[in-house]
C-alpha positions in Angstrom: 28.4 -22.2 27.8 27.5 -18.3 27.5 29.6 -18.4 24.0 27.5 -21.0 22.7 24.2 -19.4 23.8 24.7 -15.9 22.1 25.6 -18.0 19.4 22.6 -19.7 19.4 20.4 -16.9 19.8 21.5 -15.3 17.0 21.3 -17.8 14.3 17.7 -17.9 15.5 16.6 -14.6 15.1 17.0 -14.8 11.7 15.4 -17.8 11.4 12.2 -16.1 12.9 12.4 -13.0 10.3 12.6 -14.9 7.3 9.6 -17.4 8.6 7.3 -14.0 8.6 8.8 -12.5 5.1 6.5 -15.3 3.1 3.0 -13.8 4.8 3.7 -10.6 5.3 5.1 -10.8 1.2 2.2 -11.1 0.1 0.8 -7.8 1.1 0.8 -4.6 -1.5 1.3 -2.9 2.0 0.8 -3.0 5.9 0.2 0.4 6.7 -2.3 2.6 5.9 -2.6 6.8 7.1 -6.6 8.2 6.3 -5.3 11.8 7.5 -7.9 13.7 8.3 -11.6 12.7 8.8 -15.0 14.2 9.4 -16.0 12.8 12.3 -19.2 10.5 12.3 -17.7 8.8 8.6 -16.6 5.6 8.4 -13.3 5.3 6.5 -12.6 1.8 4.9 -9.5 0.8 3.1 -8.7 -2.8 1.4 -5.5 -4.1 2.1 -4.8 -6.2 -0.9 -3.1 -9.9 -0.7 -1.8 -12.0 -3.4 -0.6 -15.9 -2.4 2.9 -15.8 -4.1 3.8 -18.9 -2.3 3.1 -21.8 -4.8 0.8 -23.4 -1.7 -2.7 -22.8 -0.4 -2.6 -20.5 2.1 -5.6 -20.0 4.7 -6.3 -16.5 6.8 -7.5 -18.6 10.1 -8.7 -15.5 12.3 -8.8 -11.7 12.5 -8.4 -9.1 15.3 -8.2 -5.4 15.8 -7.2 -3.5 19.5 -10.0 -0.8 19.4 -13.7 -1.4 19.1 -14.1 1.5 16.7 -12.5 -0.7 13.4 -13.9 -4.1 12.5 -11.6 -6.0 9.6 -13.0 -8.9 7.4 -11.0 -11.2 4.6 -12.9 -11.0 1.4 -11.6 -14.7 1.1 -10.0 -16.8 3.7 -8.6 -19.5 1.5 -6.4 -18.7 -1.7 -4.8 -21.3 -4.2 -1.6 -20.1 -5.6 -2.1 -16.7 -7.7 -5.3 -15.9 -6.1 -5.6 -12.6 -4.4 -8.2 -11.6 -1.8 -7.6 -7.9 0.9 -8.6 -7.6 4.6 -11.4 -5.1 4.3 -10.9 -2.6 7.2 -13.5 0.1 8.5 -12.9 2.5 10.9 -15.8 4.5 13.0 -15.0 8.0 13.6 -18.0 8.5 15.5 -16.2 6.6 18.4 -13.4 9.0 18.9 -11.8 12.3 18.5 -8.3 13.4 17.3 -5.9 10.9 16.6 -6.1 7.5 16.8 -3.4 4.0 16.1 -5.1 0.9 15.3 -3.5 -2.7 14.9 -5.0 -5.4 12.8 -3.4 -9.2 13.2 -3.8 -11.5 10.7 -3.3 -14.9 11.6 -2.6 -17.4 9.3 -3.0 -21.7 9.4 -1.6 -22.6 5.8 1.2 -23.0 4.8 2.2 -22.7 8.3 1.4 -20.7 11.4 2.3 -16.9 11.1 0.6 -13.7 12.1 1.1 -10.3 10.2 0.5 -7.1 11.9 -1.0 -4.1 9.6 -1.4 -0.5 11.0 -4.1 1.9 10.5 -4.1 5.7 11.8 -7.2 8.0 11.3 -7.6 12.0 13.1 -11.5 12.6 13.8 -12.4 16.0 13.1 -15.4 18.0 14.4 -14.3 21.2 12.0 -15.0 19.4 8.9 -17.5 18.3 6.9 -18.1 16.1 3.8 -21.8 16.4 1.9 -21.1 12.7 0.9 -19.0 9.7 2.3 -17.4 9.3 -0.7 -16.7 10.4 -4.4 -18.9 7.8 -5.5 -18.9 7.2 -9.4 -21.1 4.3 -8.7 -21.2 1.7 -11.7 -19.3 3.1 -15.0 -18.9 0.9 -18.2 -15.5 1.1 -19.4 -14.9 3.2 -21.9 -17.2 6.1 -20.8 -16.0 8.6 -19.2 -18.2 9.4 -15.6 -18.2 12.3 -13.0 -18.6 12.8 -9.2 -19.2 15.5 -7.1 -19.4 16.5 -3.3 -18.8 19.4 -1.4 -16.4 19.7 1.7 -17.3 22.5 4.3 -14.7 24.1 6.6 -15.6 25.5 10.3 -13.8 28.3 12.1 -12.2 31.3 11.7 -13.7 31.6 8.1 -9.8 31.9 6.3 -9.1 28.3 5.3 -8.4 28.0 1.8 -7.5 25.0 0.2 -3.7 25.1 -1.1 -3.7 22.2 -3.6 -5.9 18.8 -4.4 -4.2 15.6 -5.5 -5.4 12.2 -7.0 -3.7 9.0 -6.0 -5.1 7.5 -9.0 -3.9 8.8 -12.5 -7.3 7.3 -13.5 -9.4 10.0 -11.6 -8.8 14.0 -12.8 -9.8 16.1 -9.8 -11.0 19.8 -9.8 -11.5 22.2 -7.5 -14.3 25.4 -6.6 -14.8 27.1 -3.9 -18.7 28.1 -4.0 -19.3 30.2 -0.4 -17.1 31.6 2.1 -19.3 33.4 4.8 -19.4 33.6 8.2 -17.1 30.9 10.2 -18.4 28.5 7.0 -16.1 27.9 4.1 -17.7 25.3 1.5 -15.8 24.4 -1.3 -17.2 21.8 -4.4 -14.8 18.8 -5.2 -15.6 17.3 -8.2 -13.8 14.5 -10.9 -13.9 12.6 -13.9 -13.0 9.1 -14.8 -10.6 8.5 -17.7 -12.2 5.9 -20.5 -9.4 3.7 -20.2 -9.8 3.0 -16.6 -9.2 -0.9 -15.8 -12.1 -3.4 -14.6 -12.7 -4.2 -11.3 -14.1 -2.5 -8.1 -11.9 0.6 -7.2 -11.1 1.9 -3.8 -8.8 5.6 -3.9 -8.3 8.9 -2.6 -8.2 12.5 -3.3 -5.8 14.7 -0.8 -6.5 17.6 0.0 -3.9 20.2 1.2 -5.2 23.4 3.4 -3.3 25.9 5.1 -4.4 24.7 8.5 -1.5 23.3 10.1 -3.8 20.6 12.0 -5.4 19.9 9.0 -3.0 19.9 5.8 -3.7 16.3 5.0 -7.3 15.1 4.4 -8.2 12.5 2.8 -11.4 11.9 0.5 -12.6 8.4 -0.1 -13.4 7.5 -3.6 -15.6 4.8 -5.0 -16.2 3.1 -8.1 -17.6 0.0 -10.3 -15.6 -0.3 -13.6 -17.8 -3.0 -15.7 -15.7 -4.3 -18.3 -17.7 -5.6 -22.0 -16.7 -9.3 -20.4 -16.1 -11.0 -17.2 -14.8 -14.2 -16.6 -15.4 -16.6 -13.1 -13.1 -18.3 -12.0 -10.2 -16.0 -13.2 -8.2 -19.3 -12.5 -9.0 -23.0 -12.7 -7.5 -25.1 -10.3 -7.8 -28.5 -11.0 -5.6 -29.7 -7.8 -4.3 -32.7 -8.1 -4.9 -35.1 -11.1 -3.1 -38.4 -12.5 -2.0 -38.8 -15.9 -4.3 -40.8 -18.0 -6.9 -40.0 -15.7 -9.4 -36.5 -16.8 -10.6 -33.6 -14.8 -13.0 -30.8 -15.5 -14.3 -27.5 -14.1 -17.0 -25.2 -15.4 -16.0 -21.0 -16.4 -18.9 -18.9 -16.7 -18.2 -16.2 -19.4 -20.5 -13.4 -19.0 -20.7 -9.8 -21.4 -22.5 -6.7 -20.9 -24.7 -7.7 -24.1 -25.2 -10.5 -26.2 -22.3 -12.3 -28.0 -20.8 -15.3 -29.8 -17.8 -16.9 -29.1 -15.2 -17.0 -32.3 -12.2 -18.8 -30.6 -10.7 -20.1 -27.9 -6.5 -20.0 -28.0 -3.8 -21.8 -25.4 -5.8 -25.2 -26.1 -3.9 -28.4 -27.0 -4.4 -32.4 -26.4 -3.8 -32.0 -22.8 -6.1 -28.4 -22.1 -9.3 -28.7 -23.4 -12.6 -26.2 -24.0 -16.3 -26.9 -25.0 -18.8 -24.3 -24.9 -22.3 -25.4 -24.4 -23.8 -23.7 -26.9 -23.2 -21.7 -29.9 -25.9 -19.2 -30.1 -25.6 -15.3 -29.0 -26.3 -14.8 -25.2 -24.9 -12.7 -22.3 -24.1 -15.8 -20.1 -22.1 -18.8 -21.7 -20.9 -22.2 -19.3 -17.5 -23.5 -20.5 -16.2 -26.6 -19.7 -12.5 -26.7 -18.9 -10.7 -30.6 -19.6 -7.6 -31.9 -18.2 -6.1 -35.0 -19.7 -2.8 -35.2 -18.4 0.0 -36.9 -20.0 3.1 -36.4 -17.5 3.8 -35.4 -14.4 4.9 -31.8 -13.5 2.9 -28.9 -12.7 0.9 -27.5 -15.8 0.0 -24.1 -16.2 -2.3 -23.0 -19.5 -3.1 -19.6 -20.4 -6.1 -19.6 -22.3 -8.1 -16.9 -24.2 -11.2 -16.4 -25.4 -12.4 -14.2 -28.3 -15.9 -13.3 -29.2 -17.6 -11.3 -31.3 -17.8 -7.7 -29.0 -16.4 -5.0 -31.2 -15.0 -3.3 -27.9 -12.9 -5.4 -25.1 -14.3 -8.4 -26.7 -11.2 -10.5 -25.7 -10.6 -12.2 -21.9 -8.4 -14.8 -20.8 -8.4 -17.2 -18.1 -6.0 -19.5 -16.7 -5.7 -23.2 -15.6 -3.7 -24.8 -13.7 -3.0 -28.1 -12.1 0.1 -30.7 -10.4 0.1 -33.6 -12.7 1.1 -37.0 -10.5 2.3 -40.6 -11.6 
């Protein structure tokens, strides 16, 4: 009897660690160190999902152990390929020194599951930003944009700053120290933006290394809106579940950062179809996506869309639907 119960035991334990390798999969990662903070800041940090599991999966509640972090899901249900992030922000004003907080994530769809993601922050009264963050604020891509802020150190008056690092290759950091009198040393961080930058909403860091040994690792928030020429909504057209010989449609707004005409639309064929509404120049166009299935499977379309933008004036879009008898 005790033979066949260790036994038993262990074929289920790895039964339970494979059943949490689908959710926790989809995370970019469950941990996330701000190092050192000013205290009175609020640090935030995305952690980033994508649903790799070919099914709809739904985040069915959120929880946090200390009352100084709140987390939210940017979007609670994802079709497959659709990505959402558990927005966390973390209150320094609450507490002082060092501090472990747990998120779970709990999950409904495809199954029950709960993923646990760390945080750990160190509230510091010696410290202080001018700014939250190195905010670039909105930056069309292709232009190059700059930030400043200055970080001032309390003390003895000898801190120095040994070294400043970007975690994006997209943002070049510099460094000047500006006053040093007094307990006060105040020292300006500034960067730029590369042009090339991708599109989207950007959350990163610059690290700053000083030779204090309780504070060789702090961490500056940065912040920025990359516009691209066009954007596309929904990135991905899911059409569910449609019979063959039966049609289906969805609407794609197409919007540009100026006037412009659509030229042509690629990836179409008797089965994927798309009609714009109307020819002229304009910053918002309505497209009209058609399904006419003719056997069953699952179909996936990439389709993309040229217009007549001399800069980033290509975007595509994909549909995608489970064709049934």
């Amino acid at each position: 009897m005790l033979r066949t119960s260790i036994v038993a035991i262990l074929l289920f334990v790895p039964v339970e660690t494979a059943s949490a390798q689908w959710a926790e999969g989809m995370f970019d990662g469950l941990t996330k160190d701000f190092g050192s903070v000013p205290r009175g800041t609020v640090a935030s940090h995305p952690f980033r999902l994508v649903n790799n599991t070919g099914a709809p999966v739904r985040i069915a509640g959120i929880r946090v152990t200390c009352g100084c972090t709140t987390a939210r899901a940017l979007k609670m249900d994802l079709e497959p390929g659709e990505e959402s992030a558990i927005l966390v922000q973390v209150d320094t004003r609450i507490f002082a020194n060092s501090k472990n907080v747990t998120i779970y994530v709990r999950f409904s769809k495809p199954r029950v599951e709960e993923v646990r993601l760390w945080l750990q922050a160190n509230s510091r009264d010696d410290v202080l930003f001018s700014a939250d963050t190195l905010n670039f604020g909105a930056v069309q891509r292709g232009n190059v944009a700059q930030a400043e802020m200055n970080v001032s150190f309390f003390g003895d008056g000898h801190t120095r700053i040994l070294d400043l690092k970007s975690e994006s290759n997209y943002v070049l950091p510099q460094l000047k120290e500006i006053r040093r009198a007094g307990n006060e040393v105040v020292y300006q961080v500034s960067a730029k933006t590369r042009p090339d930058t991708p599109a989207g909403k950007w959350y990163s860091e610059l690290w700053v290394t000083t030779n204090i040994p309780a504070l060789t690792k702090l961490r500056i928030p940065v912040t920025m809106e990359v516009e691209s020429p066009l954007s596309i909504s929904p990135g991905t057209v899911a059409l569910g579940e449609v019979k063959t010989g039966t049609e289906s449609d969805r609407k794609v707004i197409l919007r540009g950062i100026k006037p412009f005409r659509i030229l042509r639309i690629f990836g179409t064929d008797p089965q994927v179809r798309v009609k714009e509404t109307a020819s002229d120049s304009k910053t918002v166009h309505i497209l009209t996506v058609t399904l006419s299935p003719l056997e069953p499977g699952q179909l996936n379309r990439v389709l993309r869309v040229q217009t007549d933008l001399k800069t980033g004036g290509e975007i595509e879009f994909n549909a995608q639907a489970k064709v049934v008898p």
